[in-house]
BAKOLKOL-416557 format. One record per residue (C-alpha): residue number from 0; x, y, z. Coordinates in nm, 3 decimals, m for minus. Last residue first. Example, Ala and Ser with C-alpha at 12.3 -4.5 7.8 and 13.67 -1.06 7.14 Angstrom:
BEGIN
   i       X       Y       Z
   1   1.367  m0.106   0.714
   0   1.230  m0.450   0.780
//
This chain:
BEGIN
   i       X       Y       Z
 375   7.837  10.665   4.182
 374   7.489  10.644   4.125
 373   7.393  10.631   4.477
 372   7.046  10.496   4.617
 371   6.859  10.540   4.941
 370   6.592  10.272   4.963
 369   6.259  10.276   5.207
 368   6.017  10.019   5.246
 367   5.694  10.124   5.318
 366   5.510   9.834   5.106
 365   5.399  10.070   4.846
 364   5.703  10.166   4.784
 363   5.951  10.469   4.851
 362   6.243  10.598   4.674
 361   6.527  10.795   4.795
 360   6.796  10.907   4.582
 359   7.124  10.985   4.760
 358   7.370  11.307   4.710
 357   7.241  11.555   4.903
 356   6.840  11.427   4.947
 355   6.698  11.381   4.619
 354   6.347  11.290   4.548
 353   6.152  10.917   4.339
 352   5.803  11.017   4.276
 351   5.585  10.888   4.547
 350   5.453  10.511   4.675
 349   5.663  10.303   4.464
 348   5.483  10.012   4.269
 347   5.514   9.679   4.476
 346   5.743   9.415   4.506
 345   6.069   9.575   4.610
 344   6.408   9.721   4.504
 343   6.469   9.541   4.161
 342   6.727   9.696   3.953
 341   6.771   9.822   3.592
 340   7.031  10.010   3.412
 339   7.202  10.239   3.190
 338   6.884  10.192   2.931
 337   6.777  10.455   2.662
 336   6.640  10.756   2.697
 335   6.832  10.961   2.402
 334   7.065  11.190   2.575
 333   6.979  11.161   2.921
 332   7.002  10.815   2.925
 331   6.747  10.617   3.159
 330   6.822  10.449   3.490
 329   6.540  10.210   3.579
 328   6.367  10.077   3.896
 327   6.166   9.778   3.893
 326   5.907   9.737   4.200
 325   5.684   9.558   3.944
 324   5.468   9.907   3.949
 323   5.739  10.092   3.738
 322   6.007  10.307   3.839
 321   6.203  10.607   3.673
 320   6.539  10.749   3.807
 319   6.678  10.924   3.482
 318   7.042  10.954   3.424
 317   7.388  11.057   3.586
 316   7.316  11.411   3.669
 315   6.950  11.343   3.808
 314   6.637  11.383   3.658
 313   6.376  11.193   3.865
 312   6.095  11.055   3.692
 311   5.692  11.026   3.783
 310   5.633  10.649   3.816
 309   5.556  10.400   3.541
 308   5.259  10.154   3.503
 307   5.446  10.000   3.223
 306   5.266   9.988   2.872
 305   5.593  10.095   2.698
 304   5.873  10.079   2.904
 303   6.159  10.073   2.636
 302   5.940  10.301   2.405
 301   6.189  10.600   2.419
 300   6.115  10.944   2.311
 299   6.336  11.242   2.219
 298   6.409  11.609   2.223
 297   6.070  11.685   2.142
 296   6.049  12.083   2.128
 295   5.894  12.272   2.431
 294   6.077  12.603   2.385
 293   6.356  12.662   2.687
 292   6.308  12.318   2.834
 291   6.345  12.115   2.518
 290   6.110  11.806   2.538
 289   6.166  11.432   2.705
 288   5.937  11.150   2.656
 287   5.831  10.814   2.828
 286   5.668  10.579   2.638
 285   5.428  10.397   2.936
 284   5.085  10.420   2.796
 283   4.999  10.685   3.002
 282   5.279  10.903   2.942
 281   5.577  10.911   3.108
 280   5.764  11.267   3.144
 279   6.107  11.425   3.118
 278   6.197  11.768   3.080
 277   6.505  11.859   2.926
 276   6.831  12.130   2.917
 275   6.823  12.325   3.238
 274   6.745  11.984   3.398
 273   6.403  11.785   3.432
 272   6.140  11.621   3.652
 271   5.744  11.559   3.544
 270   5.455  11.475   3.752
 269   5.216  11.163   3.675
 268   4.909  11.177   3.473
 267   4.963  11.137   3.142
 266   4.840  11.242   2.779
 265   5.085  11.500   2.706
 264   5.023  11.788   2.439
 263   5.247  12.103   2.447
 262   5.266  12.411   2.647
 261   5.478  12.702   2.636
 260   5.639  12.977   2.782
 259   5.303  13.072   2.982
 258   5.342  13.448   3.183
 257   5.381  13.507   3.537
 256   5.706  13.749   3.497
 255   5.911  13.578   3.762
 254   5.726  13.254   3.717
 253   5.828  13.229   3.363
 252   5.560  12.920   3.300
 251   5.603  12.556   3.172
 250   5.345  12.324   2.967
 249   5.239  11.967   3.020
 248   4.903  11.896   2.834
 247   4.615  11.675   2.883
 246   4.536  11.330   3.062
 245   4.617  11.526   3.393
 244   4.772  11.903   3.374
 243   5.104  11.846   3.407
 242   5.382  12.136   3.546
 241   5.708  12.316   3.470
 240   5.860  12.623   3.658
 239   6.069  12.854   3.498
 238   6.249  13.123   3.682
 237   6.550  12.905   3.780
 236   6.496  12.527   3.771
 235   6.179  12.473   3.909
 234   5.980  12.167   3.821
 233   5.631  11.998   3.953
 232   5.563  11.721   4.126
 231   5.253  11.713   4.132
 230   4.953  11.709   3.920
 229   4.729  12.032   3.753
 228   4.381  11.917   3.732
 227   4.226  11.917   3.349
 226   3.920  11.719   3.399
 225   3.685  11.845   3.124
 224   3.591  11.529   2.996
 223   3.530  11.395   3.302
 222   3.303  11.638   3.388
 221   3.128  11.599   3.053
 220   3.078  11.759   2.688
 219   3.504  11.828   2.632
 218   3.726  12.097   2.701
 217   3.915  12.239   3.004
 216   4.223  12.452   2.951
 215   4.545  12.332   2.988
 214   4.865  12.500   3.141
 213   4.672  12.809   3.191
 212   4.863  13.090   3.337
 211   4.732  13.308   3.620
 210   4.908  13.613   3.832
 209   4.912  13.794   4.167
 208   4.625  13.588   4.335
 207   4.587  13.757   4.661
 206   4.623  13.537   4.983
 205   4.743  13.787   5.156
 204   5.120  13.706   5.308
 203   5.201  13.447   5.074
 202   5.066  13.654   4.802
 201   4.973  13.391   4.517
 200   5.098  13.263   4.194
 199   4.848  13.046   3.991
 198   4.919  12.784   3.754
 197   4.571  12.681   3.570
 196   4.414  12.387   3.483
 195   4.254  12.294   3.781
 194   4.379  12.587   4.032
 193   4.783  12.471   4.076
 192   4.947  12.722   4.299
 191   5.254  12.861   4.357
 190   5.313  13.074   4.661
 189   5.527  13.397   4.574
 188   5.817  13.546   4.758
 187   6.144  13.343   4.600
 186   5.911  13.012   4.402
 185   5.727  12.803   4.674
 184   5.548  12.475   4.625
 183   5.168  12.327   4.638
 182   5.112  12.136   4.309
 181   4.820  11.910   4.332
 180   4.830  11.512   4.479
 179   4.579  11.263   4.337
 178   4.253  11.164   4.442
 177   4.170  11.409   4.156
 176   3.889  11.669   4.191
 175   3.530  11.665   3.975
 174   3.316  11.976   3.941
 173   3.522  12.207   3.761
 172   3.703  12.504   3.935
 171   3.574  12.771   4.201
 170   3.863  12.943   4.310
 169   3.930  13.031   4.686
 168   4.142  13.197   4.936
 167   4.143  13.146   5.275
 166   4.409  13.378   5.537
 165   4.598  13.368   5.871
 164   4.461  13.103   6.070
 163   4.625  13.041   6.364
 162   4.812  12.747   6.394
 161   5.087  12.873   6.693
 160   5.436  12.839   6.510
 159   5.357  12.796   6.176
 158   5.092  13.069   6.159
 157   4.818  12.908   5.956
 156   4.758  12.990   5.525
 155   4.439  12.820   5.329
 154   4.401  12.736   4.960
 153   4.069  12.617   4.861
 152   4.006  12.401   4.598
 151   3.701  12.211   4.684
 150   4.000  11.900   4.737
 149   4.213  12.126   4.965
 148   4.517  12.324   4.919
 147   4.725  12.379   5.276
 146   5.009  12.637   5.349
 145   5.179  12.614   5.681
 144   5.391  12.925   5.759
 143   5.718  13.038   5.932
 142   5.844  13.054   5.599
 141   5.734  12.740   5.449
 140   5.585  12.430   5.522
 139   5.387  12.323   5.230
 138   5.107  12.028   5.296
 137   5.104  11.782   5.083
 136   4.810  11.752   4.873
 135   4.525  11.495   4.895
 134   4.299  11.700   5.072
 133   3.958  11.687   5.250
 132   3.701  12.000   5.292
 131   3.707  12.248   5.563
 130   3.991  12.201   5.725
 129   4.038  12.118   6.152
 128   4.348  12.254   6.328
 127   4.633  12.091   6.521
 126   4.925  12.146   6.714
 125   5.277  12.154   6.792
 124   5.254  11.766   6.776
 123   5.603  11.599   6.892
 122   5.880  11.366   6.787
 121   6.113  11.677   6.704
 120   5.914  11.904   6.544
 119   5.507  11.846   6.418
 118   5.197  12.023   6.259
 117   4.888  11.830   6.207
 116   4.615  11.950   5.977
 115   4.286  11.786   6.025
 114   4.014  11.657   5.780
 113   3.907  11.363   5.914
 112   4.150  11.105   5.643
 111   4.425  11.299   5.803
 110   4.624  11.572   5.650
 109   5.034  11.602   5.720
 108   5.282  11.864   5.864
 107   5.636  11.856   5.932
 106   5.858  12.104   6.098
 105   6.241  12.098   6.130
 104   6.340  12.033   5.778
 103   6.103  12.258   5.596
 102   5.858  12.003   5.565
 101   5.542  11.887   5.389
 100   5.419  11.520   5.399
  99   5.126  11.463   5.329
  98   4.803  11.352   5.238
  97   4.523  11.123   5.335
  96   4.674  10.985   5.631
  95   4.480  10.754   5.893
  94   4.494  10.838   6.256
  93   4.393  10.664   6.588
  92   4.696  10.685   6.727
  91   4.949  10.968   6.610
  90   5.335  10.752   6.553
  89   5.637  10.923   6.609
  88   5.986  10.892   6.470
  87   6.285  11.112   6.485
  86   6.647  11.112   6.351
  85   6.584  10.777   6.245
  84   6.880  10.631   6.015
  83   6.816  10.637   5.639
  82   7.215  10.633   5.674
  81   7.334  10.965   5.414
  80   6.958  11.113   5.414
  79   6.897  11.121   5.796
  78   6.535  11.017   5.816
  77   6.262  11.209   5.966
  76   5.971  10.998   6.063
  75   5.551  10.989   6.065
  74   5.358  10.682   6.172
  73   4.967  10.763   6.105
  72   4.888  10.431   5.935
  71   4.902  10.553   5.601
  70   5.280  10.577   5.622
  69   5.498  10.909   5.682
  68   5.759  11.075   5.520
  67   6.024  11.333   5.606
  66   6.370  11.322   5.499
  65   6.669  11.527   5.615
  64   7.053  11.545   5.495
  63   6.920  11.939   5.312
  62   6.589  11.938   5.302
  61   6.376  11.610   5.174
  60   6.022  11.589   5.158
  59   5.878  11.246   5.054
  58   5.559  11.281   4.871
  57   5.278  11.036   4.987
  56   4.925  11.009   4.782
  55   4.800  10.757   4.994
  54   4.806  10.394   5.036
  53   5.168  10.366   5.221
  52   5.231  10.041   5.419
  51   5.517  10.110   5.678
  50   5.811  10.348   5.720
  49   6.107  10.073   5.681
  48   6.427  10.148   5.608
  47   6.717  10.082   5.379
  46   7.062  10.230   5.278
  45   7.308  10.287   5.013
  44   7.170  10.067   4.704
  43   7.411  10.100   4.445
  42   7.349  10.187   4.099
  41   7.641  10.155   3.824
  40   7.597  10.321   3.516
  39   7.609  10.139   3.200
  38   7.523   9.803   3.317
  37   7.408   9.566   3.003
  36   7.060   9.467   3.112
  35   6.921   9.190   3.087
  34   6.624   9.125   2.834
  33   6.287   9.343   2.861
  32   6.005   9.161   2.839
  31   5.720   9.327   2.607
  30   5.471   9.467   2.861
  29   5.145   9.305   2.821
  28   4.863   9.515   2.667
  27   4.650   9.754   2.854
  26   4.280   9.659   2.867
  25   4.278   9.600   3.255
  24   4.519   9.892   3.327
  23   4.271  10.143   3.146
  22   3.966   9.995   3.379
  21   4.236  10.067   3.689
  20   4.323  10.398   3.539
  19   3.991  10.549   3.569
  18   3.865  10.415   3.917
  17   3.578  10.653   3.945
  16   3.519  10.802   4.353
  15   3.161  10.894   4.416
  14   3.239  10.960   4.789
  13   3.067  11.310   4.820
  12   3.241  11.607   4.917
  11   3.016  11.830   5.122
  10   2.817  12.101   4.923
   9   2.916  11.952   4.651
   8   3.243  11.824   4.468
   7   3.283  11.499   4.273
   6   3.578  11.271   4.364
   5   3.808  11.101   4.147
   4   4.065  10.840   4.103
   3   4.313  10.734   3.881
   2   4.670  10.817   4.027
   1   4.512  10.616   4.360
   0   4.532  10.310   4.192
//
């Protein structure tokens, strides 16, 4: 799984990738069966599509009725949200994905396995430029500009409109990077950041790092050891935006004032969802766990899915989106985490953390097929 690889960093990036969740997977225990399901909220699948096999680290980026996403292959489409209909669809020969997608709604820009950024609008490529190292984050399209971080931890800024490089700026970090998409988003003016185990706000304009807070700090005799990347997705809701740093801690940060709030153990490694109320995560071993948002206290824990290869959540107003790597999909309480229901969309683990686009819930699998839910 891609969740549980990494790459050492040299001059170039060398290949010595170190399947850690796969040799976890083969000593986990069997799931305990779960029984039916007494239907507490009602989930109804709106749509389908088809994008095509997805081995990468994919996020789906919605705006507004829109939906960007692409498959491993080098097919890239905007949905409409409401129909999963094909607004626009295009396919770059010759190209295999390594990260992406980023979008503002009109623009969308991915990373190929060669190291190139492609920028897109309406079935077409605007244009291209060549990185300096790999990446396995999605690209940020964002005022007018194209942000990229990259697996030596670079962060790089082009001219949306023309690809000109605007500004690099770079922070040496430990020598091992995750196969595994980073945190890349915007909060108001600043660029947010995550710099191994540290949440960094930037300058969109400069480059300049305005402000640091450690969500984990690394520790530990070895590289792996001291492995504390931050992981996407993060959370905004306001000011305060949460993160995971991997096998570690999750922790959140005033990003107004760029100061920690709080951080608190969490040995996981997918990205985290909340409300103003909660924050949700899985852990490794499958219990999945919500804390306070304002102070990091346990709010509760559910062992339902324990030992489940689960997704990163969704917090929605009706419950919890959560998958695991069946192709189950499960709505969890807000209040205490336990079932509302459970529904089988596929046969394969789901290819990015479940996102909302208006009012439907799109998940992607492995496989490349597409589902827009409602929770009416």
């Amino acid at each position: 799984m891609m969740a549980g690889m990494t790459m050492r960093l040299g001059p170039v990036l060398c290949l010595g990738v170190v399947a850690l969740l796969a040799a976890c997977s083969a000593s986990r225990p069997k799931p305990v069966d779960i029984p039916p399901v007494a239907v507490l909220q009602e989930a109804r699948t709106a749509w389908t599509a088809q994008i095509g096999k997805v081995n990468f680290p994919l996020s789906v980026a919605a705006r507004d009725d829109r939906i960007a996403l692409a498959n491993s292959d080098g097919t890239v489409a905007m949905l409409h949200a409401k129909t999963g209909k094909d607004i626009w669809r295009l396919t770059l020969p010759k190209t295999i994905v390594s990260a992406g997608v980023g979008s503002d709604g009109q623009q969308v820009a991915l990373v190929t396995r060669d190291n190139q950024l492609v920028v897109m609008q309406d079935a077409k490529v605007q244009w291209r430029q060549t990185l300096p190292a790999q990446s396995f984050t999605p690209p940020l399209v964002a005022g007018q500009r194209v942000f990229v971080l990259t697996a030596d931890r670079s962060v790089l800024a082009f001219d949306g409109a023309t690809g000109q490089k605007l500004w690099t700026q770079q922070r040496p970090g430990e020598p091992l990077v995750l196969k595994q998409a980073g945190v890349l988003t915007a909060f108001k003016n600043t660029l947010l950041v995550g710099l191994s185990g540290r949440l960094a706000g930037l300058d969109p304009s400069t480059g300049v790092i305005v402000w640091e807070s450690a969500i984990a700090t690394p520790r530990g005799t070895n590289d792996m050891e001291r492995l504390v990347d931050l992981v996407g997705p993060p959370d905004r809701m306001g000011d305060v935006v949460c993160a995971r740093a991997f096998q570690a801690q999750i922790g959140c940060v005033d990003a107004q004032k760029g100061q920690g709030m709080w951080t608190r153990p969490s040995v996981g490694d997918r990205g985290l969802s909340g409300n103003a109320n909660i924050l949700v995560a899985p852990l490794a071993n499958g219990v999945v766990q919500a804390w306070r948002r304002e102070d990091g206290e346990r709010v509760w824990e559910t062992e339902r899915l324990k030992y489940r290869l689960l997704s990163a959540p969704l917090v929605t107003p009706k419950g919890i989106v959560i998958a695991d790597s069946g192709g189950y999909v499960y709505l969890l309480s807000l209040a205490d985490g336990s079932l509302l229901n459970r529904l089988k969309i596929d046969g394969e683990e789901l290819a990015a953390a479940p996102v909302a686009a208006s009012a439907t819930y799109v998940l992607v699998s492995r496989e490349g097929r597409v589902t827009g839910l409602n929770l009416p």
